[in-house]
C-alpha positions in Angstrom: 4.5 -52.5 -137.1 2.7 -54.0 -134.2 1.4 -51.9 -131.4 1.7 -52.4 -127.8 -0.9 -50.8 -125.3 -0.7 -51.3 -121.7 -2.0 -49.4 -119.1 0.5 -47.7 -116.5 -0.1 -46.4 -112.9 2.3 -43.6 -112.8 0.4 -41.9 -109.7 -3.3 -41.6 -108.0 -5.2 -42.4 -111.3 -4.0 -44.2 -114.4 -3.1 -43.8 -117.7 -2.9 -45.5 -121.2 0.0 -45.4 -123.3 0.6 -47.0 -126.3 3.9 -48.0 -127.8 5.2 -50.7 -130.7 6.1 -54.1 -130.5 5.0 -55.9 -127.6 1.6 -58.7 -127.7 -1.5 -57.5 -126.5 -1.6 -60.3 -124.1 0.7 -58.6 -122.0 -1.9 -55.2 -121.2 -1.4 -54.9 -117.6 -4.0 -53.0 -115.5 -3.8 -51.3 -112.1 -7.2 -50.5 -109.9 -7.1 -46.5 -110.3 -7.1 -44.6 -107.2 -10.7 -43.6 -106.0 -12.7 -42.0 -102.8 -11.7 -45.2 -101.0 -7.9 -45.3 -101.9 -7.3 -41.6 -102.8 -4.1 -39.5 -103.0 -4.7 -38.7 -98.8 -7.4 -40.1 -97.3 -9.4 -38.5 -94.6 -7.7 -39.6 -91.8 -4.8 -38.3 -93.3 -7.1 -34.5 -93.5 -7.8 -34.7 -90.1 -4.3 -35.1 -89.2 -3.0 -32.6 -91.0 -5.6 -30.0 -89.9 -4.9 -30.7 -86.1 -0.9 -30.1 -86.7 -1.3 -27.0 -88.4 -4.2 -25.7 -86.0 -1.5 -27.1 -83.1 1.6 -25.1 -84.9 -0.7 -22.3 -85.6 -1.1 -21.7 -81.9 2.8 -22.7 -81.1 3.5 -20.1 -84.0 1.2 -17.5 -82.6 -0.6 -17.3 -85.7 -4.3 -15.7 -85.6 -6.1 -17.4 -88.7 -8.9 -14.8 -87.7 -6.6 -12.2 -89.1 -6.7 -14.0 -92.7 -9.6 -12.5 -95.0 -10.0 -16.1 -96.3 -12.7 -17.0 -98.8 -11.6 -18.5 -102.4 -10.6 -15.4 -104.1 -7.3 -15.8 -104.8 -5.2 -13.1 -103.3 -1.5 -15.5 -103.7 -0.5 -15.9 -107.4 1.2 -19.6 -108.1 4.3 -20.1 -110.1 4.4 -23.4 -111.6 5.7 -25.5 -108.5 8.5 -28.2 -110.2 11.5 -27.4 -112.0 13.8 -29.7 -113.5 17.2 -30.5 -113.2 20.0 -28.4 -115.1 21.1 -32.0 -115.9 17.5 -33.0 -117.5 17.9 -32.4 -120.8 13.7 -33.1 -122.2 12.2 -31.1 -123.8 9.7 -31.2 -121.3 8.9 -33.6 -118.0 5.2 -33.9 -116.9 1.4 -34.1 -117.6 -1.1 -33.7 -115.3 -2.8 -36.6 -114.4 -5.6 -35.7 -112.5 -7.2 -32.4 -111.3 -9.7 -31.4 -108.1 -12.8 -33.6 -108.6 -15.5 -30.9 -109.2 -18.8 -33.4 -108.8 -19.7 -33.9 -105.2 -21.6 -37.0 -106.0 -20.3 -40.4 -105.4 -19.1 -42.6 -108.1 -18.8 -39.5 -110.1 -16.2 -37.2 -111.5 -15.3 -34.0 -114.1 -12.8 -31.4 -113.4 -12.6 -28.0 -113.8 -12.9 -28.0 -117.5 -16.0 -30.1 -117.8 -13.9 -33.4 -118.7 -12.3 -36.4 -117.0 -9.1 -35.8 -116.3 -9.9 -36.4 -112.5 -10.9 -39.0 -109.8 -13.5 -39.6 -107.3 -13.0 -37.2 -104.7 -9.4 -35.9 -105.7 -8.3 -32.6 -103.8 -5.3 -31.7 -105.6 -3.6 -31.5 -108.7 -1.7 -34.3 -109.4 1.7 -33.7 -111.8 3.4 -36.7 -112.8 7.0 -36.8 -114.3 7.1 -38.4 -117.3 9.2 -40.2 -119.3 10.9 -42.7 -117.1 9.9 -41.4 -113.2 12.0 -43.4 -111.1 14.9 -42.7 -113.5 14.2 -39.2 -112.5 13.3 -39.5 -108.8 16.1 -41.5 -108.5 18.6 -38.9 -110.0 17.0 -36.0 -108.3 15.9 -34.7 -111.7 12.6 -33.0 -111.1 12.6 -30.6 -108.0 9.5 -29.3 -106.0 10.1 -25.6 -105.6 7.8 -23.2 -103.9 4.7 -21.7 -105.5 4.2 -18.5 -103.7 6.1 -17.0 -100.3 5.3 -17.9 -97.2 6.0 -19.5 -93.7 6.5 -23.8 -93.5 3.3 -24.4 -91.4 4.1 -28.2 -91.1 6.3 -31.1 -92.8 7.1 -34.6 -92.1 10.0 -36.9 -94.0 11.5 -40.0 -93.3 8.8 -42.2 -95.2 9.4 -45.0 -98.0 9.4 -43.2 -101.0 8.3 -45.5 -103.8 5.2 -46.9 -103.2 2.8 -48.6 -106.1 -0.2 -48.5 -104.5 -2.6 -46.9 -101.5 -1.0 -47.4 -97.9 -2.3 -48.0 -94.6 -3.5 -45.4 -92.0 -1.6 -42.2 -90.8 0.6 -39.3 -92.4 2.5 -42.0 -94.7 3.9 -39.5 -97.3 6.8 -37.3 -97.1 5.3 -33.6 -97.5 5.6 -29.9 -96.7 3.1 -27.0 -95.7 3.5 -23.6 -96.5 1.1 -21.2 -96.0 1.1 -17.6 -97.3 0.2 -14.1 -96.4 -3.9 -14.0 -97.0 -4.2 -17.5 -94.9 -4.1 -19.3 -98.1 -2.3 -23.0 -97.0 -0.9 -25.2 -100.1 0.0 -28.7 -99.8 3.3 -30.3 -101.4 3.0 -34.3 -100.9 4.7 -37.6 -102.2 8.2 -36.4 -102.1 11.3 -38.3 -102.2 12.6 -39.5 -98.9 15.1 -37.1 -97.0 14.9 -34.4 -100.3 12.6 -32.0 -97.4 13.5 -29.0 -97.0 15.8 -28.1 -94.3 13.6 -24.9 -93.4 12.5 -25.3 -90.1 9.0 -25.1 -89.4 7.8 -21.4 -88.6 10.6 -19.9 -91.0 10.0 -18.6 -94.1 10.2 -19.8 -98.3 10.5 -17.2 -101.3 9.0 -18.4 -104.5 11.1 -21.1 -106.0 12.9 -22.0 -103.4 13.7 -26.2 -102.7 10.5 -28.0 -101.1 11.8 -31.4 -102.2 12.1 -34.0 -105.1 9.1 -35.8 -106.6 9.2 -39.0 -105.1 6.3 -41.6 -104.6 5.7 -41.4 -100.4 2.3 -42.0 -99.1 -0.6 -43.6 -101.1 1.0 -43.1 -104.4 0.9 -45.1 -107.3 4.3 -43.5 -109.1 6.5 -40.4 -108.6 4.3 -37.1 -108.5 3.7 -33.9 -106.8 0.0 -33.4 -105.6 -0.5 -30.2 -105.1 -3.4 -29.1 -103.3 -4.6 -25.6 -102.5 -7.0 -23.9 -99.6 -7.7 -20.7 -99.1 -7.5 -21.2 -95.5 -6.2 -23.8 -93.1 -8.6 -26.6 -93.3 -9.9 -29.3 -96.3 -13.5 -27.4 -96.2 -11.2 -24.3 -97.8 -10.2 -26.3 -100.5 -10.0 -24.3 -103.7 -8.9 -25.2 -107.4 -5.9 -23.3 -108.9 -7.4 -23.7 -112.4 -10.4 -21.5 -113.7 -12.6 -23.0 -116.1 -16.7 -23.6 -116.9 -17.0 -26.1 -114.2 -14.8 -25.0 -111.6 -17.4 -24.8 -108.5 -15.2 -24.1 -105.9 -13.8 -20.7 -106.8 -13.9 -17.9 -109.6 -10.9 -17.0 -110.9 -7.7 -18.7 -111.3 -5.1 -18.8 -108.8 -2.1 -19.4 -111.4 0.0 -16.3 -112.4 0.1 -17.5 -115.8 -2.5 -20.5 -116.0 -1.7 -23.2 -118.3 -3.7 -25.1 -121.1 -5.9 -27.6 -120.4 -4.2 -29.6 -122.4 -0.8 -29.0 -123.4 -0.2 -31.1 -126.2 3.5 -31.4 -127.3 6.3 -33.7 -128.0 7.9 -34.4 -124.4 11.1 -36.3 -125.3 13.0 -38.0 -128.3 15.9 -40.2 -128.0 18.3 -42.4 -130.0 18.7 -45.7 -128.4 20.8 -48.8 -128.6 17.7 -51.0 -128.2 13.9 -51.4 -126.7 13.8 -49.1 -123.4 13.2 -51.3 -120.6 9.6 -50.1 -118.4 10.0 -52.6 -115.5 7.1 -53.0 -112.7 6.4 -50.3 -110.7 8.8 -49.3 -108.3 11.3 -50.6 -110.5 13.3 -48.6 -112.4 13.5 -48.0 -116.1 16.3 -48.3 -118.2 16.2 -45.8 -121.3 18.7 -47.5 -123.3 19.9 -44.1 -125.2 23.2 -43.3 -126.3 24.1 -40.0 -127.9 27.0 -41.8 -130.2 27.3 -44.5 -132.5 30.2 -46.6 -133.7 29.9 -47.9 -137.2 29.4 -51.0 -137.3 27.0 -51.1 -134.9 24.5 -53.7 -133.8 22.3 -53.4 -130.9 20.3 -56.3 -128.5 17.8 -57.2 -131.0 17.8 -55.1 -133.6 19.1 -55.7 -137.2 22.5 -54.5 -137.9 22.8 -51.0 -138.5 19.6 -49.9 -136.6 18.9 -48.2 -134.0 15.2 -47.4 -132.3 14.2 -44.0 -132.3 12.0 -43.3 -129.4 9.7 -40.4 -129.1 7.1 -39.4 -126.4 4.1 -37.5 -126.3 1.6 -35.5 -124.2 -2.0 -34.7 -124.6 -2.2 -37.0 -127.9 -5.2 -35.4 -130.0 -6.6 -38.2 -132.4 -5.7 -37.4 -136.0 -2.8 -35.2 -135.0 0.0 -36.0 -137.7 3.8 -36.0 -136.2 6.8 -35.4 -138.3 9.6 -37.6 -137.9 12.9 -36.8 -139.3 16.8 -38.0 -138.8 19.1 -34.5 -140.4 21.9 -35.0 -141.8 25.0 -32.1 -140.2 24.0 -30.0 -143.3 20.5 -29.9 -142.1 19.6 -31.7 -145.0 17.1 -34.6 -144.7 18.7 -38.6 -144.3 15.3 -40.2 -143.5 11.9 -38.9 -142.4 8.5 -40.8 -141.8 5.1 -39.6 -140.0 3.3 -40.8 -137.2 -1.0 -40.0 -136.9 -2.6 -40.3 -133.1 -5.3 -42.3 -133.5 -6.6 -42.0 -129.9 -6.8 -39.4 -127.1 -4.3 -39.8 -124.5 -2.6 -38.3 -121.3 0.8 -39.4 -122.3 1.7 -41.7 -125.8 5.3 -43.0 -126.4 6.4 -44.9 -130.2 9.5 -46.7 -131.2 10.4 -47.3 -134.5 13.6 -49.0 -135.7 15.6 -47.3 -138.5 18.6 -47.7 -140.6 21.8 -45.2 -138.7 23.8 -43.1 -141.2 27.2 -44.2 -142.1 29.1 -41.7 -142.6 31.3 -39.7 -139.7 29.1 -36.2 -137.9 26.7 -35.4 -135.9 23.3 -35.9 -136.8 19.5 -34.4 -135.7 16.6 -37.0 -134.8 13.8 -33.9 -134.9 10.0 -34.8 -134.2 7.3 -31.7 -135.0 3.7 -32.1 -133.3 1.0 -29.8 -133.0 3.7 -26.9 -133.7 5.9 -28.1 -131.2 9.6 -29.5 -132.1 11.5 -31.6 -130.0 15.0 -32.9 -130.9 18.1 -34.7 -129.9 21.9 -34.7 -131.2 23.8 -38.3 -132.1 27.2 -38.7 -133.3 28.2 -41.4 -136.3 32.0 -41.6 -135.4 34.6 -44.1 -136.6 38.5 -43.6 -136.0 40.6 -42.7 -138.6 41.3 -46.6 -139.0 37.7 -46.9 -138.9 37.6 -48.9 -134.9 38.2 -47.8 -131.9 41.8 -49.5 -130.5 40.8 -49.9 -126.8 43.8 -52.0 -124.9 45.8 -53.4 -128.4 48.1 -55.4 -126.4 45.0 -57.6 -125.2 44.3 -58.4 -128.6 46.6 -59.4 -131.5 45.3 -60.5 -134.9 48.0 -61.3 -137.6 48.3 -61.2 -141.0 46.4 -57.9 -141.4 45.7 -57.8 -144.4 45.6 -61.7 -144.9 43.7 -63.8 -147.7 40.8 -64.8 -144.9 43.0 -66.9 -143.1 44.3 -65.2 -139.6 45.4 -65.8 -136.1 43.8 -64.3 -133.0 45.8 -64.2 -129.7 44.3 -62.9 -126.7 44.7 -63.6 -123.2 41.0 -63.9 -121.9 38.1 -66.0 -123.4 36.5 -63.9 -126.0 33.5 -64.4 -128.3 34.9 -63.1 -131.7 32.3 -61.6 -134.1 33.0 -60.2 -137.7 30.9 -57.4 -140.0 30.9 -56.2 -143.0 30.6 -52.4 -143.9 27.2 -52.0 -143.4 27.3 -53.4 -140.3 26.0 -56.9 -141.0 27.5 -59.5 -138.7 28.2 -62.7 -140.9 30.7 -64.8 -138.3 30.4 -65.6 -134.9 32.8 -67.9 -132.8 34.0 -68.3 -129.0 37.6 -68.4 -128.4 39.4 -70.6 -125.8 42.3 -71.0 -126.3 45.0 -68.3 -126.4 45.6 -68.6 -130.4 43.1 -69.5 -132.6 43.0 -69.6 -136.5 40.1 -68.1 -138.1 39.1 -68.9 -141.7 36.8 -66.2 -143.6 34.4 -67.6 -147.0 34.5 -64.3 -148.0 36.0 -62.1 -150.8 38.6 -59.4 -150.7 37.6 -56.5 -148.5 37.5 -54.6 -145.4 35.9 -55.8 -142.5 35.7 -55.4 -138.7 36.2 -57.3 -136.2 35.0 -57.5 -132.5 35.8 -59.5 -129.4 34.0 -59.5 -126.3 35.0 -61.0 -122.8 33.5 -62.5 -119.9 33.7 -58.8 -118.3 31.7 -57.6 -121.7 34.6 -55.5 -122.3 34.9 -55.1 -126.0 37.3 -54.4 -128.4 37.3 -54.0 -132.1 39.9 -53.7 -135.1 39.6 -53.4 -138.5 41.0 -56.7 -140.7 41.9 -56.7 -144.2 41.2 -59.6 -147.2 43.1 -59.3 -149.9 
């Protein structure tokens, strides 16, 4: 199997992930975000401090009345929740953390390691697999981390940029600041997904702040989310506790996650390669949760289909179980897959041989203790073909002795299987009766047309 690894922007830092079949050749690399060309520059600071210090005062709020300092006082709830319609197993990583070394040209976050930028403020969550797939069908909401009042928000802006943008408060974002002074900054978001809470009124934990979009100087759909214990940058603090965390003692989370959170984010069944266009271009998965025997898909072999799955935190030497369950539970095929690298995010493909025989069927991969799994159906009719629109298509004598007529009335492209799904004939009709003549012995067999529309049909034909 030959691996692919390119390198992916999917927000203010980048990110390796490796996956099969594609030639090294094409490794495409993106400049990663830095203190020049960070997640909000500071320009964008100053701005933001001036309209919260201007809708303090509108708002009669007294920051002298705020304790302040970097003890947290405000617990955070995780601030994103997906979709009831996303169905992953999970649907993020954390890119990049607060940049705990002051120096230039340097980096660590709060755990002593890498998993940071020059200069970076925030926390930076990136949704992940396919992002604009979910930005685009509102699959992964922003939702409120603690109570509190808006203090500011702006929307309107493009929401999917690639790269750093110019001067000024480019990114969609909201404000909210909290009962000990604490302020915490929600930024990126999807165009017009704002809140509708007006400025001065007040958010409960896990209420709507928006959609992870990719507004402002954004490399790919992510939240940052940046936290300071009072109302300007010099307050910044880091939600995450840990050795090298500089800025404050304890941790500001309710429930503080794992530095690294290693775990099987998604598996999937698809009809072929998933398609990872460009940034902002967006994907197309290529999944399908059913199968009709026989089935071939765009460039694969008949009777395969690519199982996908996708990974987080990848620990070298970590061995993943992959197996395909029969409806008993029972094993059809298993393999194993061992992470020869550490990485943010890691997705494989590999193409396998789909089951035969009618039921629904389990594609299960087990990582690190984690299991992650997806349904597929194997279905045929009880003719064994699916009769879309008969009167469209006529094929006579059925059974015959290899020798039959096809009427139609549409240009089709006719192609024949066998029973395992292995196309052996393939010819375009024209006219609107056409005889076809089969070298082959006595047997079933399957027939599919295709028109100009791609509208397919298929019909079982007899040899006898």
């Amino acid at each position: 199997m030959m691996k692919r690894i390119f390198t992916l922007v999917v927000l203010c830092g980048v990110f390796t992930i490796k996956t099969p079949a594609q030639n090294l050749s094409e490794i495409n690399t993106v400049k990663e975000n830095d203190a020049g060309n960070p997640c909000i520059s500071p320009l964008e600071y100053a701005l933001i401090e001036k309209r919260i210090s201007d809708n303090m005062k509108a708002l009669h709020i007294d920051s002298s009345s705020f304790a302040g300092g970097s003890r947290a006082v405000t617990l955070l709830q995780w601030p994103l929740k997906p979709s009831v319609n996303l169905h992953d197993c999970s649907y993020y990583f954390i890119s990049a953390h607060v940049d705990q070394n002051t120096a230039s040209g340097a980096f660590q976050d709060y755990n002593c390691g890498t998993i940071a930028y020059d200069g970076h403020g925030g926390t930076d969550i990136a949704i992940w697999p396919y992002p604009f797939v979910k930005m685009d069908n509102d699959l992964v909401e922003v939702v409120a981390a603690a109570p509190g009042i808006i203090i500011d928000k702006h929307d309107g802006e493009f929401d999917k940029n690639c790269v750093g943008v110019g001067s000024g408060l480019t990114a969609n974002y909201v404000i909210v600041q909290h009962a000990d002074g604490s302020t915490v900054l929600y930024w990126h978001m999807k165009k017009n997904s704002i809140t509708t809470v007006a400025i001065g009124q007040p958010v409960a934990t896990g209420d709507h702040i928006g959609v992870v979009g990719s507004s402002g100087s954004s490399s790919g759909p992510h939240l940052h989310f940046e936290i300071w214990s009072g109302n300007t940058a010099a307050t910044r603090v880091d939600p995450f506790s840990g050795t090298c965390n500089l800025l404050n003692a304890s941790s500001w989370w309710a429930a503080q996650k794992s530095y690294l959170e290693t775990a099987v984010i998604k598996v999937s069944v698809n009809i072929t390669d998933a398609v990872f266009p460009a940034c902002p271009a967006t994907e197309t998965p290529n999944e399908s949760t059913t199968y009709q025997i026989p089935f071939q898909g765009p460039g694969l072999s008949p009777g395969y289909a690519k199982f996908y799955i996708f990974l987080r935190n990848e620990v070298s030497g970590l061995i993943a179980d992959l197996s395909i369950l029969n409806p008993n539970g029972s094993t059809y095929l298993s393999w194993t897959y061992t992470s020869n690298a550490n990485t943010l995010v890691g997705l494989w493909a590999y193409s396998k041989v789909l089951p035969t025989t009618d039921g629904i069927y389990t594609f299960r991969a087990v990582y690190n203790g984690d299991t992650c799994s997806s349904e597929f159906e194997i279905t045929h009719n009880a003719a064994g073909v699916v009769e879309v629109n008969s009167s469209y298509l006529n094929i006579y004598p059925n059974p015959s002795n290899g020798n039959f007529t096809v009427e139609t009335n549409a240009n089709q492209v006719i192609e024949i299987y066998n029973l395992l799904g292995e196309k052996f004939y393939e010819t375009e009709i024209t006219d609107p009766s056409t005889t076809v003549t089969l070298p082959v012995k006595s047997g079933v067999y399957f027939c599919e047309l295709k028109d100009e529309r791609n509208y397919i049909q298929r019909k079982k034909i007899v040899v006898e």
